[in-house]
Gaussian input, Z-matrix of N, CA and C with variables (Angstrom, degrees):
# hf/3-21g

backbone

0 1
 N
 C     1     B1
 C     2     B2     1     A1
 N     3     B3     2     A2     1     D1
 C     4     B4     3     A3     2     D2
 C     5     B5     4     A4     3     D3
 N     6     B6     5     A5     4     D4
 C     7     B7     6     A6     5     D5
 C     8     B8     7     A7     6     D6
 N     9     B9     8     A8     7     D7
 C    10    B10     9     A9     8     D8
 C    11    B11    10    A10     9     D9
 N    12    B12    11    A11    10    D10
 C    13    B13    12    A12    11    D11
 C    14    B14    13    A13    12    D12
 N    15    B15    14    A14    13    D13
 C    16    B16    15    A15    14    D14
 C    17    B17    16    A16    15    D15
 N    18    B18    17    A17    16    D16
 C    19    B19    18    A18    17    D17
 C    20    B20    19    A19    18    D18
 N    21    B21    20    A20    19    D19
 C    22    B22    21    A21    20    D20
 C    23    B23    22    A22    21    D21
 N    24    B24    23    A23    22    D22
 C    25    B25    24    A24    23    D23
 C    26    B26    25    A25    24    D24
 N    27    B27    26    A26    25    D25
 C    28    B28    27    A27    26    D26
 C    29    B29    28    A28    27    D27
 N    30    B30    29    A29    28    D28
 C    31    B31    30    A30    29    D29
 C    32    B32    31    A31    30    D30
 N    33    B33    32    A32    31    D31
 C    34    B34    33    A33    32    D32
 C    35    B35    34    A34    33    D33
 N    36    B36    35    A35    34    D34
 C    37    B37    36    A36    35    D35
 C    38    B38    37    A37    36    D36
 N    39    B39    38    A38    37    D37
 C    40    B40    39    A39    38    D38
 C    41    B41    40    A40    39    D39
 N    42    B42    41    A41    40    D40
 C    43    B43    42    A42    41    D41
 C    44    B44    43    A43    42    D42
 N    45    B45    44    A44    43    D43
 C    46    B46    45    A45    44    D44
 C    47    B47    46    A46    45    D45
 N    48    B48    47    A47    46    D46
 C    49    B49    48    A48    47    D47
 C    50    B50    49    A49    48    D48
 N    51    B51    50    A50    49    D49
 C    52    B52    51    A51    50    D50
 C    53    B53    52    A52    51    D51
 N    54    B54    53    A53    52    D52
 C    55    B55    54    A54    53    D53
 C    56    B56    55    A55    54    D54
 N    57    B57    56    A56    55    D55
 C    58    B58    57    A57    56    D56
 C    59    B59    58    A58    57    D57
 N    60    B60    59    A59    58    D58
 C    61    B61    60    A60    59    D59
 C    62    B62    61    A61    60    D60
 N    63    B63    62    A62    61    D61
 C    64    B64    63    A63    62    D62
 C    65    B65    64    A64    63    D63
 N    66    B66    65    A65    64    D64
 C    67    B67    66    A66    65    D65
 C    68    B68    67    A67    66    D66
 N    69    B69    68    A68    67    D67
 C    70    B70    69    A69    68    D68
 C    71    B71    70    A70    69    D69
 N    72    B72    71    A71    70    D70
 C    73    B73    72    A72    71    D71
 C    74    B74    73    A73    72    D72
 N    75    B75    74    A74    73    D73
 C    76    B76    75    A75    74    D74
 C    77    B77    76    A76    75    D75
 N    78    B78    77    A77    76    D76
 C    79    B79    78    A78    77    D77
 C    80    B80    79    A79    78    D78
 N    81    B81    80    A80    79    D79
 C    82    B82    81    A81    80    D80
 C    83    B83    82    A82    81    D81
 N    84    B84    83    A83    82    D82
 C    85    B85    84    A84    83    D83
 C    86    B86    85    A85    84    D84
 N    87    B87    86    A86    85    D85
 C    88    B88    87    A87    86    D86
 C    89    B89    88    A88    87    D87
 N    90    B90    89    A89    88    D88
 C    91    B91    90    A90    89    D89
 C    92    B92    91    A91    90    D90
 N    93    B93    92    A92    91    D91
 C    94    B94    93    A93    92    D92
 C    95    B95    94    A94    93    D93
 N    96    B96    95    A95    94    D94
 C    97    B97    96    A96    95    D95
 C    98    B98    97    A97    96    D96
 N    99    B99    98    A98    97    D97
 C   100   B100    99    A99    98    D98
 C   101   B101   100   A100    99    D99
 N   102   B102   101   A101   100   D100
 C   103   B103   102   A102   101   D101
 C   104   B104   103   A103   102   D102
 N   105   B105   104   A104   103   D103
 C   106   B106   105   A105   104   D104
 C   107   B107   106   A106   105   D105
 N   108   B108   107   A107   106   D106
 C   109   B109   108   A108   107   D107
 C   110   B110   109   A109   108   D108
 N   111   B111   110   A110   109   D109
 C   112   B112   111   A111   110   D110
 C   113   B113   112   A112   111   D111
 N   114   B114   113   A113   112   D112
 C   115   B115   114   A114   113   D113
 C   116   B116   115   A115   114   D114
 N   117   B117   116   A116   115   D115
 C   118   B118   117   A117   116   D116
 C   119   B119   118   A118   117   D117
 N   120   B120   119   A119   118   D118
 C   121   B121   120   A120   119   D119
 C   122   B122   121   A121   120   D120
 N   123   B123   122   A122   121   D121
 C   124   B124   123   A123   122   D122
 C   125   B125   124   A124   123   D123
 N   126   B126   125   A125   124   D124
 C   127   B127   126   A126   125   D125
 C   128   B128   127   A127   126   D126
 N   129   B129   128   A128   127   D127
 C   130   B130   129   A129   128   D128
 C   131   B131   130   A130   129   D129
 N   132   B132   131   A131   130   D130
 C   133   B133   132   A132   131   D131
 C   134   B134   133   A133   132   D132
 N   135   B135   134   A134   133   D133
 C   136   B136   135   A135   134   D134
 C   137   B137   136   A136   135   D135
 N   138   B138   137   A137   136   D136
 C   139   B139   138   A138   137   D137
 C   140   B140   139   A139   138   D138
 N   141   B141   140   A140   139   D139
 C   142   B142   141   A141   140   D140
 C   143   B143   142   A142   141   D141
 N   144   B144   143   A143   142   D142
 C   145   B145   144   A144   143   D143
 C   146   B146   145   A145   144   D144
 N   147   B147   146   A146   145   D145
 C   148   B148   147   A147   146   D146
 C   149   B149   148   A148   147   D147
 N   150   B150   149   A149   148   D148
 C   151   B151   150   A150   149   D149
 C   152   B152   151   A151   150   D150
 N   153   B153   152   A152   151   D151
 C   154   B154   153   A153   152   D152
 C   155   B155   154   A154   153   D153
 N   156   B156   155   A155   154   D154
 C   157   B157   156   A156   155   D155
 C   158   B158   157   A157   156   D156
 N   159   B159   158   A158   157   D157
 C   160   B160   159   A159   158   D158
 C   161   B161   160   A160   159   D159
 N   162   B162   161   A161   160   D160
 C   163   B163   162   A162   161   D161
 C   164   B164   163   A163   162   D162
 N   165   B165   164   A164   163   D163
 C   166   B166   165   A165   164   D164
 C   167   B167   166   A166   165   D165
 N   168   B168   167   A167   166   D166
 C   169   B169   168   A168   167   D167
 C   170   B170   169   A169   168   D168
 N   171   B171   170   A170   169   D169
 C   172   B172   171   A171   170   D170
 C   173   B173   172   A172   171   D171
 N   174   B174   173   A173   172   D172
 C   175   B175   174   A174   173   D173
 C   176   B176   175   A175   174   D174
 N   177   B177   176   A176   175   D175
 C   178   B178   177   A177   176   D176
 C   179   B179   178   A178   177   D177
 N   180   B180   179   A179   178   D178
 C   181   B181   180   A180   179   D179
 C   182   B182   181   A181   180   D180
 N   183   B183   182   A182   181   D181
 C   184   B184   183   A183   182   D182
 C   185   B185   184   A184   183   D183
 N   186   B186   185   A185   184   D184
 C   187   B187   186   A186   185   D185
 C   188   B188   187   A187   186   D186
 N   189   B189   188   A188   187   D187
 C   190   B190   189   A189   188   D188
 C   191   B191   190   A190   189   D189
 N   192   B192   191   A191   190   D190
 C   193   B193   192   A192   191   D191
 C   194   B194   193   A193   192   D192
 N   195   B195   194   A194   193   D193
 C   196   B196   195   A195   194   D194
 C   197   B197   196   A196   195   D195
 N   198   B198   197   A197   196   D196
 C   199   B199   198   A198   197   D197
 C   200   B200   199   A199   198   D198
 N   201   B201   200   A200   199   D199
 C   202   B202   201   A201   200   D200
 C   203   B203   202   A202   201   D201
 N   204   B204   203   A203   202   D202
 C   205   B205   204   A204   203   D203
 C   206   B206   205   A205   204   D204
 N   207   B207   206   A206   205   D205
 C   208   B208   207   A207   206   D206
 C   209   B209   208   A208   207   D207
 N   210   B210   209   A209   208   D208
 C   211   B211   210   A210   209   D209
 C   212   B212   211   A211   210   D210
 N   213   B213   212   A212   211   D211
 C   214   B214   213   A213   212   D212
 C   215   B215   214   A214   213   D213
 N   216   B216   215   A215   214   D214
 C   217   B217   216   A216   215   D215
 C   218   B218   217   A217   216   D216
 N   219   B219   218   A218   217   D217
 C   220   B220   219   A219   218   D218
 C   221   B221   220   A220   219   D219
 N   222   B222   221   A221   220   D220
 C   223   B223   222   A222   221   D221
 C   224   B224   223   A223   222   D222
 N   225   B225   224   A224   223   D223
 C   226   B226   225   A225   224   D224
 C   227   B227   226   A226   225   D225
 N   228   B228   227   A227   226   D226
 C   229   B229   228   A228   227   D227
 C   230   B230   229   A229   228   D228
 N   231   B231   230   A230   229   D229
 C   232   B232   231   A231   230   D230
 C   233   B233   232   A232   231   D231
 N   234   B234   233   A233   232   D232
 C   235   B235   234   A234   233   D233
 C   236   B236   235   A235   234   D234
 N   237   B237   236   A236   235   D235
 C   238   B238   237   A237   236   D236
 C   239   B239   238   A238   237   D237
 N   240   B240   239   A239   238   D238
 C   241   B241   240   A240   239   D239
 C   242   B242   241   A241   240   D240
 N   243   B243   242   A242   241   D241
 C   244   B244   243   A243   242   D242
 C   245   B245   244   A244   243   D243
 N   246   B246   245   A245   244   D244
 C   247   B247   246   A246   245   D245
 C   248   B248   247   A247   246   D246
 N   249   B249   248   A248   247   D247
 C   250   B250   249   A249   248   D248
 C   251   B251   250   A250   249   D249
 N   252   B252   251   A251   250   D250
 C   253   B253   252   A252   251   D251
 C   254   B254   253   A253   252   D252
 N   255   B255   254   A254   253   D253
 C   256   B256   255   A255   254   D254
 C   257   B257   256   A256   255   D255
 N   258   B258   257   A257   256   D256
 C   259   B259   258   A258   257   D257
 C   260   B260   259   A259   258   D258
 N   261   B261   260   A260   259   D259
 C   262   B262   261   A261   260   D260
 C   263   B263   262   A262   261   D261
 N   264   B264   263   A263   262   D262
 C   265   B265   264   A264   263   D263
 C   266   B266   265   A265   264   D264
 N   267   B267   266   A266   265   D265
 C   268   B268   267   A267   266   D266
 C   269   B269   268   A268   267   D267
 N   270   B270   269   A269   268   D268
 C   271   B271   270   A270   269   D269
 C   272   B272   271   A271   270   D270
 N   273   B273   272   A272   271   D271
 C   274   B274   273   A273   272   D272
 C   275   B275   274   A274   273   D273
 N   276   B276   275   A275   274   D274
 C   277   B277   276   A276   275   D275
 C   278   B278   277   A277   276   D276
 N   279   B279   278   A278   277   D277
 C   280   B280   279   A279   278   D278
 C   281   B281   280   A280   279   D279
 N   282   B282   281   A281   280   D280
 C   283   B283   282   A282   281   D281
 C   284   B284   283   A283   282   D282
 N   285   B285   284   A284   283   D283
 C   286   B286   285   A285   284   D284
 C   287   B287   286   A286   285   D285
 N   288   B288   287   A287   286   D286
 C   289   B289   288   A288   287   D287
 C   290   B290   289   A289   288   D288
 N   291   B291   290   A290   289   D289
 C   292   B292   291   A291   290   D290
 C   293   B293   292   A292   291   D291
 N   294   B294   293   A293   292   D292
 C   295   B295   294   A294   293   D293
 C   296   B296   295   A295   294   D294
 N   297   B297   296   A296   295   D295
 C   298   B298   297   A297   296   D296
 C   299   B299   298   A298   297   D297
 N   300   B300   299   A299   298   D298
 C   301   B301   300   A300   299   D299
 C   302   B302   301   A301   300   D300

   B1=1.4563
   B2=1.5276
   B3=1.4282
   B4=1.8196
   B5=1.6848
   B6=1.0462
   B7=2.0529
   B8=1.7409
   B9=0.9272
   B10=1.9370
   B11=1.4528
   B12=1.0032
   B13=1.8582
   B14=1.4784
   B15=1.1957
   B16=1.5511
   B17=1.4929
   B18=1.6340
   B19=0.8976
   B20=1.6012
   B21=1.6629
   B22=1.6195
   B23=1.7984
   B24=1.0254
   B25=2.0558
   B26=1.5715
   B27=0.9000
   B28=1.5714
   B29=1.6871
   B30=1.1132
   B31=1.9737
   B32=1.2632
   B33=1.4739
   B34=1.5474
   B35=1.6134
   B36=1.5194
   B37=1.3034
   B38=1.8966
   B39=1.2244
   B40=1.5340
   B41=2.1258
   B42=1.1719
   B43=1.8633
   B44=2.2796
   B45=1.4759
   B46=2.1326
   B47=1.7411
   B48=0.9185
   B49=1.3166
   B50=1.8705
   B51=1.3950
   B52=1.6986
   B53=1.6292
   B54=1.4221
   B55=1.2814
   B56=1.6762
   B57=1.7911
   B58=1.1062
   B59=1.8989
   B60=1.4030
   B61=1.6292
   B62=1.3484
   B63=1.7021
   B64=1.2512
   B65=1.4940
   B66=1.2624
   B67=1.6870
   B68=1.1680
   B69=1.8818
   B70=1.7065
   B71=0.7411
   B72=1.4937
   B73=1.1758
   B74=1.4096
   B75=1.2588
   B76=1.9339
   B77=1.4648
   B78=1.4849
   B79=1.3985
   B80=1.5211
   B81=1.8101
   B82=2.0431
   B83=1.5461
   B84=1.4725
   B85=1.1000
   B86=1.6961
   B87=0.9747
   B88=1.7331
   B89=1.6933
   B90=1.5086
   B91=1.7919
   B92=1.9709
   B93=1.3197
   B94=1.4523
   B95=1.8144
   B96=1.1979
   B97=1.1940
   B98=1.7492
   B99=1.1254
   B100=1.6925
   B101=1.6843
   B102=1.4059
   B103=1.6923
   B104=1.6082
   B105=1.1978
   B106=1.6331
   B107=1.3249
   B108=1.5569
   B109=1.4747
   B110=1.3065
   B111=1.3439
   B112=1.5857
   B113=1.2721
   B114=1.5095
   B115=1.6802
   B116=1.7625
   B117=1.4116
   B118=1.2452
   B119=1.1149
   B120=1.6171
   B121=1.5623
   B122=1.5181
   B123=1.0412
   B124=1.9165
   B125=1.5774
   B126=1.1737
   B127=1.5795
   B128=1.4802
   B129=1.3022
   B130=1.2905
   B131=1.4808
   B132=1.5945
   B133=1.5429
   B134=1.6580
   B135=1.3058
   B136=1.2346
   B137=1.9067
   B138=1.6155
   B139=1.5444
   B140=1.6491
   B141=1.7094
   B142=1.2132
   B143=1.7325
   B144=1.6008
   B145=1.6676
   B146=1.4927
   B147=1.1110
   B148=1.3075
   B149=1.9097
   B150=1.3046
   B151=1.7499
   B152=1.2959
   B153=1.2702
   B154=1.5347
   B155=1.9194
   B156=1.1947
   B157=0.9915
   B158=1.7747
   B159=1.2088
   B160=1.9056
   B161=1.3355
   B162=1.1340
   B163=1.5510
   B164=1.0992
   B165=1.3520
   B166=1.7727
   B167=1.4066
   B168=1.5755
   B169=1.4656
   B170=1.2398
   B171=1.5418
   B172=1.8757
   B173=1.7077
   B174=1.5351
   B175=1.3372
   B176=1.2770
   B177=1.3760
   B178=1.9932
   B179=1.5320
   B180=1.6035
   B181=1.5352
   B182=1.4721
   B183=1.6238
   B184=1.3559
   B185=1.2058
   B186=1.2854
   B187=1.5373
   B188=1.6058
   B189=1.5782
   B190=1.1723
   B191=1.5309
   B192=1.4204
   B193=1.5035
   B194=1.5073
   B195=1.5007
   B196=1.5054
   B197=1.3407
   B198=1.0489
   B199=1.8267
   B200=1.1822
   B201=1.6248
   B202=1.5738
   B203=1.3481
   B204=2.0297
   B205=1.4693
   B206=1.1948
   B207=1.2146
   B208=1.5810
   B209=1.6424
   B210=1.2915
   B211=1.7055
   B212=1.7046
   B213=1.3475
   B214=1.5556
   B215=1.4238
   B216=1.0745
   B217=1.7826
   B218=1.6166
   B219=1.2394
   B220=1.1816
   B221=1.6852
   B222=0.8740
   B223=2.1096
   B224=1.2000
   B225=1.6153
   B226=1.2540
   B227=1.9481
   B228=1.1837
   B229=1.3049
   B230=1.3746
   B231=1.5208
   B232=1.3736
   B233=2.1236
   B234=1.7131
   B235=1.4832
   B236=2.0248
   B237=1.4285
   B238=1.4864
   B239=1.4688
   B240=1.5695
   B241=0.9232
   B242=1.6176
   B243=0.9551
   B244=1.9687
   B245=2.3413
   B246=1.3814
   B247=1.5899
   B248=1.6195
   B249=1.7648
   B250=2.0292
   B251=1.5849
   B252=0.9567
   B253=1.4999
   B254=1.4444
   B255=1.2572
   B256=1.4464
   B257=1.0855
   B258=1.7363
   B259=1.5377
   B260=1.2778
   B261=1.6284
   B262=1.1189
   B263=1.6219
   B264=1.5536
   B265=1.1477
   B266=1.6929
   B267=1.5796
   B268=1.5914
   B269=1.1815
   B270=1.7665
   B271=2.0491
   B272=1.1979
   B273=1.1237
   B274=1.1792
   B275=1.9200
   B276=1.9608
   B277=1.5751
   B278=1.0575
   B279=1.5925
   B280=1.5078
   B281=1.7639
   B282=0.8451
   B283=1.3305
   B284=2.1736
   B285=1.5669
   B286=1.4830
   B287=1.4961
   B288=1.3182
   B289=1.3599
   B290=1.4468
   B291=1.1268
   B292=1.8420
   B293=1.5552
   B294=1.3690
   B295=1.5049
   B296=1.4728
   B297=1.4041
   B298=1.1305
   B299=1.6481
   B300=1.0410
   B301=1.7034
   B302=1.6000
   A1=111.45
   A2=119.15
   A3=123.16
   A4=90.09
   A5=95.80
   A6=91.05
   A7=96.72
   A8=91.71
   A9=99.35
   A10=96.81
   A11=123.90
   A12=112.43
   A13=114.82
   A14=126.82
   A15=112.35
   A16=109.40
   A17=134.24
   A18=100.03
   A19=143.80
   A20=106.75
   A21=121.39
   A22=89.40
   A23=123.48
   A24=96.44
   A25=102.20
   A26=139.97
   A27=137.03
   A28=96.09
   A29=101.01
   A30=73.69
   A31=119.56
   A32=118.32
   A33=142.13
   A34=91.45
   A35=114.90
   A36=126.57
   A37=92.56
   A38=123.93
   A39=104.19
   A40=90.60
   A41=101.75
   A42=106.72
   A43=87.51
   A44=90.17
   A45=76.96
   A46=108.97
   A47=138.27
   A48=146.38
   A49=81.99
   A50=114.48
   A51=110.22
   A52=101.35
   A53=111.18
   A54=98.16
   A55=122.19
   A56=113.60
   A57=95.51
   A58=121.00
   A59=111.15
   A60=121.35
   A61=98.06
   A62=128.82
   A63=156.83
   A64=108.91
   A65=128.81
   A66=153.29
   A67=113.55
   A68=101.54
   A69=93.08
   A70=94.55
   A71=161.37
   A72=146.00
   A73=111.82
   A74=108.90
   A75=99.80
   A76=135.18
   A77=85.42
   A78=105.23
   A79=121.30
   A80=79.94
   A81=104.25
   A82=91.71
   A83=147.34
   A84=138.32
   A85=125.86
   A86=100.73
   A87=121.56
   A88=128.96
   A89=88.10
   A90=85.86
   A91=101.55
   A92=109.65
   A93=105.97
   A94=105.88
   A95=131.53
   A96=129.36
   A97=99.83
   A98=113.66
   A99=110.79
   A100=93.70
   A101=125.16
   A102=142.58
   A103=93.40
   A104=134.37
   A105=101.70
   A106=129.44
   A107=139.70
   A108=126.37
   A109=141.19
   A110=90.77
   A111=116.17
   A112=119.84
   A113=112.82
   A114=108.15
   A115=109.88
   A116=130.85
   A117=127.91
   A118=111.68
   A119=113.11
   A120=107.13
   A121=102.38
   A122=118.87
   A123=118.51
   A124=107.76
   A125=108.75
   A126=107.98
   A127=101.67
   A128=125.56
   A129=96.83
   A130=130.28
   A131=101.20
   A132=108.38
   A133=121.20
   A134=124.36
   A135=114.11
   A136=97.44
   A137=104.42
   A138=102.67
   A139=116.76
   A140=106.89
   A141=89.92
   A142=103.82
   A143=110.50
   A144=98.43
   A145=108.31
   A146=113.93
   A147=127.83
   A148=101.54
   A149=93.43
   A150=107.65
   A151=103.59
   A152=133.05
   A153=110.64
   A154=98.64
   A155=134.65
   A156=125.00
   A157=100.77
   A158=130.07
   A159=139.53
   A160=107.91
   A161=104.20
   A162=107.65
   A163=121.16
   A164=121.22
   A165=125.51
   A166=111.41
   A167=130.59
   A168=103.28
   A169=114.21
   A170=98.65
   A171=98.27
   A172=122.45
   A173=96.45
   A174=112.89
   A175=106.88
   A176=126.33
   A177=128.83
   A178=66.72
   A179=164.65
   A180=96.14
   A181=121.64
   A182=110.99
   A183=111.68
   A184=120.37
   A185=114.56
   A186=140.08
   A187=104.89
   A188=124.78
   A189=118.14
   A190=130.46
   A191=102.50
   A192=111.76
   A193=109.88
   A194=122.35
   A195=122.99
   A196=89.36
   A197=146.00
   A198=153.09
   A199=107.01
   A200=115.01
   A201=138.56
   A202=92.00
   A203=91.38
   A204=114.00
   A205=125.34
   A206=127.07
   A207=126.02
   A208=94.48
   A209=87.27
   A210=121.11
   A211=106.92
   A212=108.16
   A213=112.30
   A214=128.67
   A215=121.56
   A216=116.17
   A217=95.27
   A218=148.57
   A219=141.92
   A220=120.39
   A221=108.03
   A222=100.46
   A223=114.53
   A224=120.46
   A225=118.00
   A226=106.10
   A227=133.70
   A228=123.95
   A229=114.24
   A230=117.35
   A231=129.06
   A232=120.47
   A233=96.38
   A234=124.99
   A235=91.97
   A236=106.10
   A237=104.18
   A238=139.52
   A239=111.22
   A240=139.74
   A241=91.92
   A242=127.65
   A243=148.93
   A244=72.23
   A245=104.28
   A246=110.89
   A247=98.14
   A248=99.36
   A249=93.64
   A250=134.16
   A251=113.93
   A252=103.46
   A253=105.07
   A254=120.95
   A255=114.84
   A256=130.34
   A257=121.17
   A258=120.40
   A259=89.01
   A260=149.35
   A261=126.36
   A262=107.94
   A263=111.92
   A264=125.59
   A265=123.84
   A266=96.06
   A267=126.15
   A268=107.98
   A269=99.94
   A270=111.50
   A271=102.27
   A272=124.91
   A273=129.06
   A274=127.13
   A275=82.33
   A276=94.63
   A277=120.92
   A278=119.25
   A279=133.80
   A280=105.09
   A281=127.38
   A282=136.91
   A283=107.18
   A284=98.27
   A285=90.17
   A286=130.26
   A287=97.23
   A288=94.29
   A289=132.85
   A290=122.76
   A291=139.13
   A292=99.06
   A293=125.77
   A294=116.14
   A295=102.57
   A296=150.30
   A297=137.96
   A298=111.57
   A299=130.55
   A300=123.99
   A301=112.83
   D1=-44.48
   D2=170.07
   D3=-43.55
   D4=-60.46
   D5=-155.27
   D6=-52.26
   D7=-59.26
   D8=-172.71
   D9=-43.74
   D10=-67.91
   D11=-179.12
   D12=-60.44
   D13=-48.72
   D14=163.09
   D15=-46.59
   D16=-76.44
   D17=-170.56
   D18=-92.94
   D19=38.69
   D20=169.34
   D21=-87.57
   D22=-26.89
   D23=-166.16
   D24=-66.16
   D25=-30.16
   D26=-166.15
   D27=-72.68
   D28=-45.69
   D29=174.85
   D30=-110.11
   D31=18.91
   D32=173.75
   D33=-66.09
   D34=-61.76
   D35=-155.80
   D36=-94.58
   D37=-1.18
   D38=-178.91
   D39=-96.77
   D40=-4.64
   D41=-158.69
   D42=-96.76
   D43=-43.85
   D44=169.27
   D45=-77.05
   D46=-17.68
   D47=-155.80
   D48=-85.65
   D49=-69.85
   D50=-155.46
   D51=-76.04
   D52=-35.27
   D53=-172.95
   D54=-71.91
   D55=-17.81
   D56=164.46
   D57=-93.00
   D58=-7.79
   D59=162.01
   D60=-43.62
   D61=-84.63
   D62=-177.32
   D63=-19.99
   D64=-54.25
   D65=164.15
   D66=-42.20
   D67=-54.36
   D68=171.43
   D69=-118.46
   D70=128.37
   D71=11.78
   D72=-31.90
   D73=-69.00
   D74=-172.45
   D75=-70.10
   D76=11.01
   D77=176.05
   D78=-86.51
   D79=-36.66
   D80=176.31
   D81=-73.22
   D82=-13.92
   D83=-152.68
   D84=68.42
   D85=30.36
   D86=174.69
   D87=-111.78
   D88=78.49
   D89=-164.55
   D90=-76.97
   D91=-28.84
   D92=175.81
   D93=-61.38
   D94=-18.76
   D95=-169.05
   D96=-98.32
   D97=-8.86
   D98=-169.04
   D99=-97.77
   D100=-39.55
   D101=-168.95
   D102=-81.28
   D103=-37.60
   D104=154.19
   D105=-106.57
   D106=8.22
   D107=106.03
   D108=10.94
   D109=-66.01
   D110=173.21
   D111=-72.28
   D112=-63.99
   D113=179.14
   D114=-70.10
   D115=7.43
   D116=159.83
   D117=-69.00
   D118=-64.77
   D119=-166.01
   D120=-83.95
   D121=20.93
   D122=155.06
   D123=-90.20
   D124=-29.70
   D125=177.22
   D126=-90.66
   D127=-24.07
   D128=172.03
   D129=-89.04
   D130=-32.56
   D131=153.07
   D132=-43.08
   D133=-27.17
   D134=-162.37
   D135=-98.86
   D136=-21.32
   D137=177.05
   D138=-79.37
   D139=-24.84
   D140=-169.75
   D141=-98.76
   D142=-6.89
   D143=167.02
   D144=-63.05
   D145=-57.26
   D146=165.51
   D147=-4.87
   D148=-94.05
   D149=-178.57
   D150=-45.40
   D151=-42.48
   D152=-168.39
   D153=-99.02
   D154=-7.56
   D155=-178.47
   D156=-86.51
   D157=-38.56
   D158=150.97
   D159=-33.33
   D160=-52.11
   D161=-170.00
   D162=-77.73
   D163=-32.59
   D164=160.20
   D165=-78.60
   D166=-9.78
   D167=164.10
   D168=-106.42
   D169=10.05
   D170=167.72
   D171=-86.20
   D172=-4.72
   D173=-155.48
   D174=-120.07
   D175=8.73
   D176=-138.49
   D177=-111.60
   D178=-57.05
   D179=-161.72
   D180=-102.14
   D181=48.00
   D182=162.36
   D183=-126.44
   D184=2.49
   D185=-161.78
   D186=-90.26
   D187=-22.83
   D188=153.97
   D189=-93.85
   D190=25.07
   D191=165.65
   D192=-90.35
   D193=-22.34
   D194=-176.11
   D195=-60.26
   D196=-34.76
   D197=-139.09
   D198=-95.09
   D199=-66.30
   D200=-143.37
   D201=-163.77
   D202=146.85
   D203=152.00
   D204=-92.98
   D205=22.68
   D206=-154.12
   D207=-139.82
   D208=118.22
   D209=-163.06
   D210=-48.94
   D211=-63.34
   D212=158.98
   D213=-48.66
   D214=-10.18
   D215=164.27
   D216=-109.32
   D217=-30.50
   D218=126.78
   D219=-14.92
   D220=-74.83
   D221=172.49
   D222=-59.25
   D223=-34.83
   D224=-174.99
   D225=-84.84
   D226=-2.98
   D227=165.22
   D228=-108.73
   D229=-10.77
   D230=165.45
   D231=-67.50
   D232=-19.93
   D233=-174.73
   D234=-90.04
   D235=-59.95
   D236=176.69
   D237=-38.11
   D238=-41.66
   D239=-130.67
   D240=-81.81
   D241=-42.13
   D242=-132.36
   D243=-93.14
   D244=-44.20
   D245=-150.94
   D246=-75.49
   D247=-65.28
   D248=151.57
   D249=-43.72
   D250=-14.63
   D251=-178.27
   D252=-87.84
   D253=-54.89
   D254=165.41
   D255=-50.06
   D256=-33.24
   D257=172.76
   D258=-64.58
   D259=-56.50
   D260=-136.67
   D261=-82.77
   D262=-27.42
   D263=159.92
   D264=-14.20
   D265=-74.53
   D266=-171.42
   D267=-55.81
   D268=-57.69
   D269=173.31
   D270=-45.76
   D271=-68.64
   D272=-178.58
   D273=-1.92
   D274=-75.72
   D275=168.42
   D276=-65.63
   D277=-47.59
   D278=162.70
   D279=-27.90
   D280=-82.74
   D281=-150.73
   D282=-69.60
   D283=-41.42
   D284=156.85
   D285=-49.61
   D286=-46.68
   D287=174.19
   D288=-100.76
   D289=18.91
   D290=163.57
   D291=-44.91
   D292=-63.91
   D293=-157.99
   D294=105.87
   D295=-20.22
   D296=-174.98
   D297=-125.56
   D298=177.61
   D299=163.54
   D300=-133.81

């Protein structure tokens, strides 16, 4: 659950960032200015899950030592890790683009 909340703020804060961009632009009357807004923080959501989803399966069998010393909950979050990175991946994009935080 620590990891899961560390890594939801990066697109917590990329999802308030577009949705209030998104608002005004089309508020100024600029829908071409709101449609690449959007596909930015999709590219950036998708670069920085990217980096932190690499980085936790480069890191999964030491990454359950922040947790535990005990080798068996160690293999078993070192086994997890590959399955979280991709969920966090998806959220990731998912959650940039919701519109709310």
């Amino acid at each position: 659950l620590n990891t899961g909340a560390l890594m939801f703020m990066v697109p917590s804060g990329l999802c308030a960032a577009i949705s209030t961009r998104v608002s005004n632009e089309l508020g100024a009357g600029r829908p071409q200015a709101a449609r690449l807004a959007t596909r930015v923080v999709v590219c950036m959501a998708m670069l920085t899950g990217s980096v932190i989803s690499i980085t936790m399966i480069f890191l999964r069998k030491s990454w359950g030592y922040m947790y535990s010393n005990e080798e068996e909950v160690v293999t078993y979050i070192a086994r997890m890790i590959p399955v979280l990175a991709i969920s966090f991946f998806v959220d990731g994009i998912h959650t940039s683009l919701s519109g709310t935080s």
